[in-house]
C-alpha positions in Angstrom: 113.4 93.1 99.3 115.7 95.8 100.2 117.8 95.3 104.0 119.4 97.5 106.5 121.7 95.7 108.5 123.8 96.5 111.5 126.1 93.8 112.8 128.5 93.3 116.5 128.2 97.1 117.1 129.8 98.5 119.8 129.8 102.4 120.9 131.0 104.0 124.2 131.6 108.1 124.5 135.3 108.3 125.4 136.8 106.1 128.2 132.7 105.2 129.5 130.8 102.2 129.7 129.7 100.8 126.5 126.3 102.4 125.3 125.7 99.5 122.5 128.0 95.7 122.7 128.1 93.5 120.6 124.5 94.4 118.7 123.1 93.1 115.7 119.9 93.8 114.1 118.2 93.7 110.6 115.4 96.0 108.9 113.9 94.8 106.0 111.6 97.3 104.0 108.4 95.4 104.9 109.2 95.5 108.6 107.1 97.4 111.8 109.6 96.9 114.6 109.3 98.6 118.0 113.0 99.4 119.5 112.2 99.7 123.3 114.3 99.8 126.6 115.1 102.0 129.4 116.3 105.5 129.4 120.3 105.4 128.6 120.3 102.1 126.8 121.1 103.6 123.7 118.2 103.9 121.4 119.4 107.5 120.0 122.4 106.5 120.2 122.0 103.3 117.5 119.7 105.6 115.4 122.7 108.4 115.5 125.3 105.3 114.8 123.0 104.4 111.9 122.9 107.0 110.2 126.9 108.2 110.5 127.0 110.9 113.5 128.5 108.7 115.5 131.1 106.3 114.8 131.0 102.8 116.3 134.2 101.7 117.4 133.4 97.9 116.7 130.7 96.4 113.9 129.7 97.7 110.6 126.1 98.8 109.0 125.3 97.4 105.5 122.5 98.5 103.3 121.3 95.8 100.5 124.5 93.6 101.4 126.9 96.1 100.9 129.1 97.5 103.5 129.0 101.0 104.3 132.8 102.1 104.3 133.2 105.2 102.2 131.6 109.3 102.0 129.9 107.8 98.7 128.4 105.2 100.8 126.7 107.0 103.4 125.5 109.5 100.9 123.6 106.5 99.4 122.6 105.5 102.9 121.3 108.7 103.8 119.1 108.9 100.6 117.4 105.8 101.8 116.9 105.8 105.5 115.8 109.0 107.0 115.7 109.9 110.7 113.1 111.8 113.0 114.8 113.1 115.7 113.8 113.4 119.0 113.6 116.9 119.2 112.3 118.8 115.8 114.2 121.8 116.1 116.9 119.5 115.1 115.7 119.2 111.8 113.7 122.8 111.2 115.8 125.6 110.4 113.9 126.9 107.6 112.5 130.1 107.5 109.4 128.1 106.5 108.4 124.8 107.1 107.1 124.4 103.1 111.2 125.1 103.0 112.3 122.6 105.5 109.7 119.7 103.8 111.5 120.8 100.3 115.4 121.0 101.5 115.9 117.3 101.3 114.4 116.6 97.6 116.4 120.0 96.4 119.5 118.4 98.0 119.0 115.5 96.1 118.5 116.7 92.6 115.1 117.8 92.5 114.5 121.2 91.1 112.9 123.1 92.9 109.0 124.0 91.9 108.7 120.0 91.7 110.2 120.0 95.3 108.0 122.2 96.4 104.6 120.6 95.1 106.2 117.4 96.3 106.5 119.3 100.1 103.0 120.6 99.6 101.8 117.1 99.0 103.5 115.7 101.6 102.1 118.1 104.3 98.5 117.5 102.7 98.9 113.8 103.2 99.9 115.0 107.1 97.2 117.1 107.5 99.7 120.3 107.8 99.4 121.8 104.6 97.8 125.0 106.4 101.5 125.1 108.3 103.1 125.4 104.8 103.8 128.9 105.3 105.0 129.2 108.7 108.2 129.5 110.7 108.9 126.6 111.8 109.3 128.5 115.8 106.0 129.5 115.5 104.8 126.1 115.5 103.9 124.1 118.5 105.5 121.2 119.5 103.1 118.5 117.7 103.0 120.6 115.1 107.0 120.8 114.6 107.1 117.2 115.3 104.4 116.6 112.3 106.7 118.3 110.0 109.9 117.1 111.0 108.4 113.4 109.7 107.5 115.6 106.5 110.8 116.7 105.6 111.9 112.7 106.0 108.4 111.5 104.0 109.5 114.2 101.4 112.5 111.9 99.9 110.8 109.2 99.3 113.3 106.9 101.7 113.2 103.4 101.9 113.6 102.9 106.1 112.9 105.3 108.4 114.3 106.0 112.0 111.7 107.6 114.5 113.3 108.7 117.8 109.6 108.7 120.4 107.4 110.3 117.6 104.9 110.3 119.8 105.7 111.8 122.7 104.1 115.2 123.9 101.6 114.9 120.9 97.7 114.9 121.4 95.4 112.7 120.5 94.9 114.0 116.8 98.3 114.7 115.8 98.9 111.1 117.0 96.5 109.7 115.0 97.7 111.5 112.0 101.1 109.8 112.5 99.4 106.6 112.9 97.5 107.0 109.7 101.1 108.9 108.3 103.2 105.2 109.0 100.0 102.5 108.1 100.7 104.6 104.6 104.5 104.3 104.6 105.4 102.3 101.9 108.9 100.9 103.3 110.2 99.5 107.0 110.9 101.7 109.9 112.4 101.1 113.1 110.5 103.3 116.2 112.2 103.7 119.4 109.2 105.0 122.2 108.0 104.3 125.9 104.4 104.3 124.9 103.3 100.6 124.0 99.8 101.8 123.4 101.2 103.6 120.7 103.6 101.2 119.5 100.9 98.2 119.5 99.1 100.2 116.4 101.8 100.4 114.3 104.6 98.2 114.6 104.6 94.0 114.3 107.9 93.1 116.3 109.6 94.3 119.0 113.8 94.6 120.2 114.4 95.3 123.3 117.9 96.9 123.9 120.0 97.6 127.0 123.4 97.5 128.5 125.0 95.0 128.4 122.8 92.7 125.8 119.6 93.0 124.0 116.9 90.5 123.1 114.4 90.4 120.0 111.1 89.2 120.1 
């Protein structure tokens, strides 16, 4: 069973309040866990901390036991946990999204007519193949959202991060991200304010805010 692990982390920007004290937390890649709490209690903010764009001034993260502490490290981390941001247009800059959806398993070795048929799968299996070909700007918001969970689906990780995958979608591109993470082979970790949404697809839920957080 592979484990992400985050232990006594503590983040504050500058001289502010701390955002995240003292948290600990483990994912293991069979777990469905809701992370939930109010705005500004720093549920971006752990998934940024996560995944090395922003650096914790207390605590460490460890992936299968071992410490991330190195540029090595985090390269390995990065290849196995994958994060949907909040806002897609953080992850599409592709002229087209079959591009985007192929970027990730080119970076990592791939060449690149088995990245693309890989992309094209992955969009299939979303229901977006039609999108393939577009610019990602010319997509609406559900859409982009749809495909920025491709490009992360694409490598194959082993956790995944969403950061309120739901929000602003309608009712059938959320059901093809229900059906997209009921197929998802490994553990994620979804941070939303819809509990309708989080009661289909996750098991357990963490509630965070300042200062402490509970699990349940």
């Amino acid at each position: 069973m592979r484990s992400l692990e985050l232990t006594n982390l503590s983040f504050h920007y500058r001289e502010g309040a701390p955002v995240l004290k003292d948290l600990s937390l483990s994912l293991t890649d069979e777990d469905r866990l809701a992370l939930t709490g109010p705005n500004g209690s720093g549920k971006t903010t752990l998934f940024r901390v996560t995944m090395g764009l922003l650096k914790p001034q207390r605590g460490y993260i460890a992936l299968d036991g071992k410490e991330i502490s190195d540029d090595e490290d985090w390269r390995r981390l990065r290849r196995e946990v994958g994060m949907v941001f909040q806002d897609p247009d953080d992850q599409l800059f592709c002229p087209t999204l079959l591009e985007d959806v192929a970027f990730g398993p080119m970076n990592m070795g791939i060449k690149r007519k088995e990245a693309g048929e890989l992309s094209l799968s992955t969009l299939l299996a979303l229901g977006i193949e039609d999108l393939a070909d577009r610019p990602p700007y010319s997509l609406s918001g559900g859409q982009k959202k749809l495909g920025a969970l491709a490009t992360v689906l694409s490598m194959s990780p082993s956790f995944i991060l969403l950061d309120e995958p739901s929000a602003g979608l309608d009712d059938d591109a959320v059901e093809r991200l229900i059906t997209a993470l009921r197929n998802f082979s490994g553990g994620y970790l979804i941070a939303s304010h819809e509990p309708d949404f989080l009661r289909r697809v996750t098991s357990s839920e963490i509630k965070i805010g300042h200062p402490s957080y509970r699990e349940h």
